[in-house]
C-alpha positions in Angstrom: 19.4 243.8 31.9 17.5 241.1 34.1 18.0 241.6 38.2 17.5 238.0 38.3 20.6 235.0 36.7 17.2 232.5 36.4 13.7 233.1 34.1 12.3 231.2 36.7 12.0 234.5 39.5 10.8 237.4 37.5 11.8 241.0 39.3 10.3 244.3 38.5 11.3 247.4 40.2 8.5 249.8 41.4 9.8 252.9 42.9 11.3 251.6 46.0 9.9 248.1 46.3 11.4 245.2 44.1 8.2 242.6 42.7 9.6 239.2 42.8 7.5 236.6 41.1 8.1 232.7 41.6 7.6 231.7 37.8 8.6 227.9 37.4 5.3 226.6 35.4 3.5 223.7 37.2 3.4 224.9 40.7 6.4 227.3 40.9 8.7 224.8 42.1 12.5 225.9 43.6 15.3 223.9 42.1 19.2 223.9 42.2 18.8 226.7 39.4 16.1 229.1 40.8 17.6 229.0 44.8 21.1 230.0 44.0 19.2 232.7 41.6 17.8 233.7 44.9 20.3 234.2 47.0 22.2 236.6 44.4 19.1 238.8 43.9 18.6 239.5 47.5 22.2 240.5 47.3 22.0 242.6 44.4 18.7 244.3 45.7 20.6 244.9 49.9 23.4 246.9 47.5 21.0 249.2 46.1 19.8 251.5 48.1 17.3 252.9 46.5 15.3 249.6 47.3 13.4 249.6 50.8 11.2 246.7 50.1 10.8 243.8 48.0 7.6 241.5 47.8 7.3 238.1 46.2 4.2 236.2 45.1 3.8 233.2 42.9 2.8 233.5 39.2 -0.3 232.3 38.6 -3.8 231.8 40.0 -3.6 228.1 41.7 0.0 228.1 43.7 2.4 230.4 45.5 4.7 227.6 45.7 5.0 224.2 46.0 8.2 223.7 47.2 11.0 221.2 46.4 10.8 219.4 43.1 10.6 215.8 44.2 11.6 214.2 41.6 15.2 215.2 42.4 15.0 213.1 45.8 13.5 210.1 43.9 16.7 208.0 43.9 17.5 208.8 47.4 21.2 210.3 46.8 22.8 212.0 50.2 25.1 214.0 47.9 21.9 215.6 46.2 20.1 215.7 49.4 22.8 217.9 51.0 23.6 220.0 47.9 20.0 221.0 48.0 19.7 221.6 51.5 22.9 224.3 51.8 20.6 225.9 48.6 17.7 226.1 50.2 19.0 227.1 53.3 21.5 229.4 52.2 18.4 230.9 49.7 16.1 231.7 52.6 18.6 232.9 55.2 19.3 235.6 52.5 15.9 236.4 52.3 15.2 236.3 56.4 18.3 238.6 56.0 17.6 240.9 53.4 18.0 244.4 54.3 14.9 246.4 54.3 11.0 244.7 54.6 10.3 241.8 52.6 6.4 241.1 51.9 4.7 237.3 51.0 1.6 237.8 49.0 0.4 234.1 49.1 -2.1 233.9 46.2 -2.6 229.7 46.6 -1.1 226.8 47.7 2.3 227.2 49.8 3.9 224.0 50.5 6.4 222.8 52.0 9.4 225.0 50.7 7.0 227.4 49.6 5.9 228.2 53.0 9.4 228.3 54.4 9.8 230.8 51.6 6.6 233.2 53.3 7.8 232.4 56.4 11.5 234.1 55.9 9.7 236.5 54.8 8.5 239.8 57.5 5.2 240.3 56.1 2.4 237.6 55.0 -0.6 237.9 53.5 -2.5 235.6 51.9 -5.7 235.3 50.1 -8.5 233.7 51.2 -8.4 230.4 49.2 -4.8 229.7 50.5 -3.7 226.6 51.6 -0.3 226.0 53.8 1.5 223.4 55.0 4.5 221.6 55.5 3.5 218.0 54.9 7.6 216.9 54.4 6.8 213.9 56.9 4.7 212.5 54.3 7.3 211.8 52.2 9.7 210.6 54.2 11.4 213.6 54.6 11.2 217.1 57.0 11.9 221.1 56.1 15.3 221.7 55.6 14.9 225.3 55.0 13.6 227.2 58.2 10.4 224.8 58.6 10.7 223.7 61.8 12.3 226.9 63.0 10.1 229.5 62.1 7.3 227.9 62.0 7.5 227.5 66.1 8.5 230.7 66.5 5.5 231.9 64.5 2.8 230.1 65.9 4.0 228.5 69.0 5.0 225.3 69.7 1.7 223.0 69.6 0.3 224.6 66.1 4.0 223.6 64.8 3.8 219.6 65.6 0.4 219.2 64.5 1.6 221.3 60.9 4.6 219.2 60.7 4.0 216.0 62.8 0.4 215.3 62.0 0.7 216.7 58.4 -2.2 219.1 58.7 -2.9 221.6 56.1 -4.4 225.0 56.7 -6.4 227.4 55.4 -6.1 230.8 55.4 -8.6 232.0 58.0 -6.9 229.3 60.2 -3.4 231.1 59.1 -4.6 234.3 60.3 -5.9 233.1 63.7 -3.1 231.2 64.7 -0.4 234.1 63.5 0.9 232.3 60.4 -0.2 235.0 58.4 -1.0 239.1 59.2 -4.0 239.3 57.0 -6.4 237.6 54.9 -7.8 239.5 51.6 -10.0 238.3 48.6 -8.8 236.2 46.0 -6.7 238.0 43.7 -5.7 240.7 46.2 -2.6 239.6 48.2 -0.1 241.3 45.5 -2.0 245.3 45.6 -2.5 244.7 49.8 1.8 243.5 49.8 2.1 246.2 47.3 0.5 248.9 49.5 2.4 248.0 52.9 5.5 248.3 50.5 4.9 251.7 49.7 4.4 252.4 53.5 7.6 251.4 54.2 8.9 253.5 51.8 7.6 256.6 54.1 10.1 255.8 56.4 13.5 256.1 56.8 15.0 252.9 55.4 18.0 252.8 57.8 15.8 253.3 60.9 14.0 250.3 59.2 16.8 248.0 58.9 18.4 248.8 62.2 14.9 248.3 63.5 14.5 244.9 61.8 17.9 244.5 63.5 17.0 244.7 66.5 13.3 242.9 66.1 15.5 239.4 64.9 18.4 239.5 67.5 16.4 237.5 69.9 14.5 235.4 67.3 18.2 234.6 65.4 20.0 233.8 68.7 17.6 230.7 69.3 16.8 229.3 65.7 20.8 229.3 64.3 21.8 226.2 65.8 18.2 224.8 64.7 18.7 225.6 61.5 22.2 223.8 61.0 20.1 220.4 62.6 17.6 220.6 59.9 19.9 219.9 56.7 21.8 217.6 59.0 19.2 215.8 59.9 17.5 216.0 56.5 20.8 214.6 54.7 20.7 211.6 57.7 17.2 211.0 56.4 18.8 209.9 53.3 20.1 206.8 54.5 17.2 205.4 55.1 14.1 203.1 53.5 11.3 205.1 54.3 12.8 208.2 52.8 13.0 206.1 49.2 9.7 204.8 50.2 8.1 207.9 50.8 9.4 210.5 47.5 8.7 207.6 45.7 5.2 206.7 46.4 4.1 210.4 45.9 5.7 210.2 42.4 4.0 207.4 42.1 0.6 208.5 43.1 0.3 205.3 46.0 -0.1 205.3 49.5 4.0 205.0 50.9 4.3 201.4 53.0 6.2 202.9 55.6 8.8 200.2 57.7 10.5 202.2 60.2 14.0 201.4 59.5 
């Protein structure tokens, strides 16, 4: 019997650390099916306790994850806008959450949503032709899922606006410098270095972990919980206006967005 209610998150079990693989064909992609899918895993995986870790990577060579799936913004709907926020946000706050260590081995392209996924995560490492941003603003639209929370707390405040603000996508070795990431490896090698630091987890006592992870987050939590209620507010709000339509729209449509302020 599958771990995981969705075919779109593949879970293997190895020893003590649970392999999560993003598997939505295209660019691995989180939708209304695949983020609720989320959430109960990371459930089912903090009830057994014979699982210390859990990693998760992207299937495929060219993407860890791309994020939202666009096309379900294109007709600018609030309703859909805030259904998909709460799963989004209530998918990665299980994952921030979960338990015992969780590991990102970014193996390509983490955007928007897909970074916020690496970013709930403890542990990232990427390899070396990664790419990350957060380009939401491009859009017309902003993280609703930890972006703009994380992310600052990450890498301080100034790396944060020019990410989301200025729309600028790094690379790996930039990742690494600025704190996004813990370490940069060779292509193909971010799932047997995730793998690895899995296994060294699994050396130590798991309750020592998690009451050490505890601990670690209280100050981190404390300051990003009220941030994290503004974003889908704020990203819903963004639904009510032109540019949003504008903006999903024009990427669908391969064109450069004629953005009117209003």
């Amino acid at each position: 019997m599958s771990l995981s209610t969705s075919q779109k998150l593949k879970v293997e079990l190895r020893g003590h650390t649970a392999l999560i693989t993003i598997d939505n064909p295209g660019a691995n992609t989180w939708d209304e099916e695949s983020l609720p899918a989320l959430k109960e895993l990371v459930a089912t995986l903090n009830a057994d306790r014979n699982v210390y870790a859990l990693v998760i990577t992207g299937a495929g060579e060219k993407f860890f994850s791309a994020g939202a799936d666009l096309k379900l913004f294109a007709d600018g709907n609030p309703e859909t806008a805030r259904k998909m926020a709460v799963y989004f946000g209530e998918a990665f706050e299980a994952l921030a959450d979960f338990r015992g260590v969780s590991i990102a081995a970014i193996n390509g392209f983490a955007m928007g949503g897909g970074l916020e996924t690496a970013m709930a995560c403890d542990i990232r490492i990427a390899e070396e032709q990664a790419q990350m941003a957060l380009p939401e603003a491009k859009v017309g639209l902003l993280p609703c899922a930890g972006g703009t929370q994380r992310l600052a707390w990450l890498v301080g405040e100034g790396w944060a606006k020019r990410m989301i603000l200025c729309g600028e996508r790094i690379n790996a070795a930039t990742a690494e410098r600025i704190g996004l990431v813990e370490e940069v490896v060779g292509k193909g090698q971010a799932l047997e270095r995730a793998l690895a630091l899995a296994e060294q987890v699994g050396e130590q006592s798991p309750t020592s972990v998690a009451f050490c992870k505890r601990l670690v987050h209280t100050g981190r939590d404390t300051v990003i919980a009220s941030g994290l209620e503004g974003e889908r507010d704020l990203f819903v709000e963004l639904f009510s206006t032109a540019d949003q339509r504008e903006g999903v729209n024009a990427f669908l449509e391969k064109r450069k967005p004629q953005w009117t302020n209003s």
